[in-house]
Structures are given as structure tokens and as C-alpha cells.
N, C-alpha and C positions, 0 to 999 in steps of 0.2 A: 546407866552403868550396869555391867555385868560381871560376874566375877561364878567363874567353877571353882567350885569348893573340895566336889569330889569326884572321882572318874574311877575306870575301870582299872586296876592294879593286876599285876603277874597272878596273882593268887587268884583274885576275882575270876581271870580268864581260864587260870586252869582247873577252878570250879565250875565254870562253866562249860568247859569241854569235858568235864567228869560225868556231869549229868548227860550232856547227849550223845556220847558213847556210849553210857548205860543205858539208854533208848534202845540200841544196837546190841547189846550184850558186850561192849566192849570196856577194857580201862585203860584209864589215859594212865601215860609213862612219861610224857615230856606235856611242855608248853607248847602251845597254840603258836603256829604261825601266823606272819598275817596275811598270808593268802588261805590258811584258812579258816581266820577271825574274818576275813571278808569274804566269804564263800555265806557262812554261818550269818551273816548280815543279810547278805542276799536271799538266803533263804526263808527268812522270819521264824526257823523254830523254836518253838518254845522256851528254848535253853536262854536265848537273848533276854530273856526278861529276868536273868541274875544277872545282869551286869546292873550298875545304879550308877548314875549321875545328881550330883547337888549342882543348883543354879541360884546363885541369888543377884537379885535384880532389885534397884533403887530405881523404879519406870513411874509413870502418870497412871493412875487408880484407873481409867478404863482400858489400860492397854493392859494393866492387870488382869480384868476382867475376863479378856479374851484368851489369855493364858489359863485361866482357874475350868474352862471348858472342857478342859481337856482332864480328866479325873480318872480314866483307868490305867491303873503302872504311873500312875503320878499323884503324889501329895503337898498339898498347898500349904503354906507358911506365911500368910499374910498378913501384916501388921494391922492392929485393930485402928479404927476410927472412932470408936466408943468412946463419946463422951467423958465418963467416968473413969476411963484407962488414961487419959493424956491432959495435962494439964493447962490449963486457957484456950484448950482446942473444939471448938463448935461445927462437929459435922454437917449438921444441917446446912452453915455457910461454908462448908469445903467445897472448891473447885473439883470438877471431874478433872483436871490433869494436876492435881495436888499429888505429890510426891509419896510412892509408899511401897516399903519392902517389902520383898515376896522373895517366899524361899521356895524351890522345887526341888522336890525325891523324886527321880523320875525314871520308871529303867530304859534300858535302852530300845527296847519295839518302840515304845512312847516316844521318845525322842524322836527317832526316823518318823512316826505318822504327825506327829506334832510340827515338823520340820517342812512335811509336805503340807499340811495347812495351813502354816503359818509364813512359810515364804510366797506361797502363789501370791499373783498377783491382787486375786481380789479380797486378800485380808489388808488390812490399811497399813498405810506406809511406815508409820510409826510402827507398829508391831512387826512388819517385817524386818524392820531396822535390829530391832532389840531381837527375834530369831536369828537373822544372821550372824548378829555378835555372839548369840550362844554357840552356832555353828564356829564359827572362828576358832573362840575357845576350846570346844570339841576336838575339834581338828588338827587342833597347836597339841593338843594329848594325844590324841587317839587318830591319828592319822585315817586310819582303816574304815572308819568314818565317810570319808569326804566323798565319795561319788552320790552315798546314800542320804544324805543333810539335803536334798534339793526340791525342788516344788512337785506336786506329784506330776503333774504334764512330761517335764523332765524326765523323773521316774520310772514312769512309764511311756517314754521313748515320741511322746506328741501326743498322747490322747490324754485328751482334759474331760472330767462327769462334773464340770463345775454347769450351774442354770445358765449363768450367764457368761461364756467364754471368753475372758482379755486379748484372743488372739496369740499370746504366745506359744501355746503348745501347736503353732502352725509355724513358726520359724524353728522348732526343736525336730518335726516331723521332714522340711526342707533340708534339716543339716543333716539328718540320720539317711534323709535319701539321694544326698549327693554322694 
């Protein structure tokens, strides 16, 4: 289960076109379009890391796991398994797919590199599942999002730097050159 808590708001975006106009010596006077909230995606500058995202996710403790990897422009919220914290609960006999909340702060570069990790194919299917539904939600908000929410092969147009290549950044490569 996944549930966005928080996303990028009117104000958020024209704080964030505040600051990379003053990169430029410039100030902002209107709101951000979204062609050029998707311009400012595509380009990774710095500015994107004022936008923030909450995620909270009720997943299986090692898909957890795989999420908590990801720690720069993201903060974890995990619910403890500590003995002492929960009552008649014995971690040492917890299953690895034992139920357990996790919250994420995460801004938005993170998101997009998090998105290309976690949707490729060779992160496990379960965790891809539970990234795409982040993506979904993303997307149901923030439209401006959705070309950049993809695996990186995608991303970057067929080229995959994974060790061991799943093969699909070779049918992304065939549709970009037909």
C-alpha cells in the first residue's frame, strides 16, 4: 500500500523558480509553467531539490530495505521492530516479509534517480511494483513528472551501465530508431 502524503504545491514551485533565477540574476514574477517545471526536470539543477515529496508505504521489511539505500535528498521513517517498542512482538522470529511502515521525505532529484533504480528491471519485482505505485501517485499530482518516473535505460534513450543487462534497453534503442 502506498499513499503520497505530500507533493509539490503552487508556492513550493514558485520557490523553486525563485531560487534558479537567482542563479541567473533573475526574479520570478509569475508561476512556473509546465513546460517549464519540465524543462527544470530535465535538466537536474539544483533548484529541484526544493521540491519534497512524502511517501508512506505499508511494504514487506526487505523491500523496505531496498528503499532505505537510497539516503541522499531522502529521509527514512521506519517503523521500529524493537523488542521493547511493541508489545508481544519477537523480532528475532519476524519474517523478512513482515509488514512495516516506512515514511519517505524525499525531494525531487531523488525521486527521478530513485525511480530509475527502482523501476529497472533488475531490482526485484516486488519493489518494482511498490515504485510504480509511487510513480502513479506522483503522476495523479504532478503530471510534469511522468516522462522522467522511468527506468534509467528509458531515460537515457537505450543505454543500460547496469553489470548484468535485462535486455530491455535494447527494445527502447529499436523504438527510438524506428
Amino acid at each position: 500500500m502506498v499513499e503520497l502524503l505530500k507533493w509539490p504545491t503552487d508556492e513550493d514551485w514558485a520557490w523553486c523558480k525563485t531560487c534558479t533565477l537567482n542563479t541567473v540574476g533573475k526574479k520570478s514574477v509569475t508561476l512556473p509553467t509546465d513546460e517549464w517545471k519540465r524543462k527544470l526536470i530535465a535538466s537536474e539543477h539544483s533548484p529541484l531539490r526544493e521540491l519534497w515529496f512524502g511517501v508512506r508505504m505499508t511494504i514487506p521489511y526487505w523491500v523496505s530495505v531496498h528503499f532505505v539505500r537510497h539516503h541522499i535528498g531522502c529521509n527514512h521513517y521506519v517503523q521500529s521492530q524493537r523488542n521493547d517498542r511493541q508489545n508481544n512482538y519477537d523480532r528475532t522470529k519476524a519474517p523478512q516479509d513482515e509488514p512495516v511502515s516506512h515514511i519517505m521525505s524525499l525531494n525531487a532529484q531523488e525521486l527521478v534517480f530513485m525511480a530509475h533504480k527502482r523501476l529497472c528491471n533488475q531490482a526485484s519485482p516486488e519493489t518494482r511494483a511498490v515504485m510504480q505505485e509511487i510513480v502513479d501517485k506522483v503522476i495523479e499530482k504532478c503530471p510534469e513528472f511522468s516522462e522522467f518516473l522511468v527506468p534509467l535505460c528509458e531515460y537515457r534513450g537505450g543505454v543500460c551501465t547496469e553489470f548484468y543487462p535485462c535486455g530491455y534497453n535494447k527494445t527502447i534503442k529499436e523504438k527510438n530508431d524506428a
